[in-house]
C-alpha positions in Angstrom: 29.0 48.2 -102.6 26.5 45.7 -101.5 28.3 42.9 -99.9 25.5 41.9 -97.2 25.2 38.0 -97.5 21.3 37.4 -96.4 20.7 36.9 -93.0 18.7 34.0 -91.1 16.0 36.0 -90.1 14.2 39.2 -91.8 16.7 42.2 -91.3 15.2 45.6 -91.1 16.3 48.1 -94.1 18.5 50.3 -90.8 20.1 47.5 -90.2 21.3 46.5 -93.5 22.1 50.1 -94.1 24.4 50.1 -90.9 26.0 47.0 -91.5 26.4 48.3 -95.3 28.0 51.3 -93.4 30.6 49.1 -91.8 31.6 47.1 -94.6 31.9 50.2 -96.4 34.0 52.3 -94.1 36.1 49.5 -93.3 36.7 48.9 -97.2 37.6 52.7 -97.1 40.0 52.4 -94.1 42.3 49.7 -95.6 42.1 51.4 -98.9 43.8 54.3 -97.5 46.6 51.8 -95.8 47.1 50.3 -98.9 51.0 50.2 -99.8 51.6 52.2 -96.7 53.6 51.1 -93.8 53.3 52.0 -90.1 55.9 54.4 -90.5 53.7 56.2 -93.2 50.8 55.8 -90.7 53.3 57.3 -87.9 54.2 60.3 -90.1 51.2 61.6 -91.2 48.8 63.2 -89.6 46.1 63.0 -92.4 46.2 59.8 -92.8 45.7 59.2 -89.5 42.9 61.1 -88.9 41.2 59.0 -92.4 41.9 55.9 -90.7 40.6 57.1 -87.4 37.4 58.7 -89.1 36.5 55.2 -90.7 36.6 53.5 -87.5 34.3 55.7 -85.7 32.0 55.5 -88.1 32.4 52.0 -88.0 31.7 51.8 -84.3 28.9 54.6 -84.3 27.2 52.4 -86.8 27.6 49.4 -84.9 26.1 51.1 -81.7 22.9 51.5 -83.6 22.5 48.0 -84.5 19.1 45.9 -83.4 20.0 43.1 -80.6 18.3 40.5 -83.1 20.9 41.7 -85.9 23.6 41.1 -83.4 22.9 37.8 -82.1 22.5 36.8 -85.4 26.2 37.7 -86.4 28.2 35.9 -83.1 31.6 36.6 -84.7 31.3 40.3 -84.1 30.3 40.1 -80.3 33.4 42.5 -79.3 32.2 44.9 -82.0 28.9 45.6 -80.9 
């Protein structure tokens, strides 16, 4: 999916491809908690380990971020 609104300033091609990463695994990651309810999540292993896979590649692709990509999206401050 290609959900990146265009940034303010010229975005490098790794960053895009990180942020695409996010939105991605994040898309993933609710998918999987669709219909489900915390005692679903509480009861299975697997799914826990889905969700908990999409969020670390959520955070290692935030980690690899530029700092000009960063400043650029203020919302996500506690992310980065």
């Amino acid at each position: 999916m290609q959900w990146l609104p265009q940034p303010s300033f010229n975005m490098s091609a790794s960053d895009r491809e990180r942020l695409q990463h996010m939105l991605d695994a994040a898309i993933e990651a609710l998918s999987f908690l669709e219909g489900k309810t915390q005692d679903d999540l509480n009861q299975s292993r697997v799914l826990a380990l889905a969700i908990t896979r999409e969020i670390e590649i959520i955070g290692e692709a935030a980690s690899r971020v530029s700092a000009e990509c960063r400043a650029s999206f203020p919302g996500f401050r506690g992310l980065w």
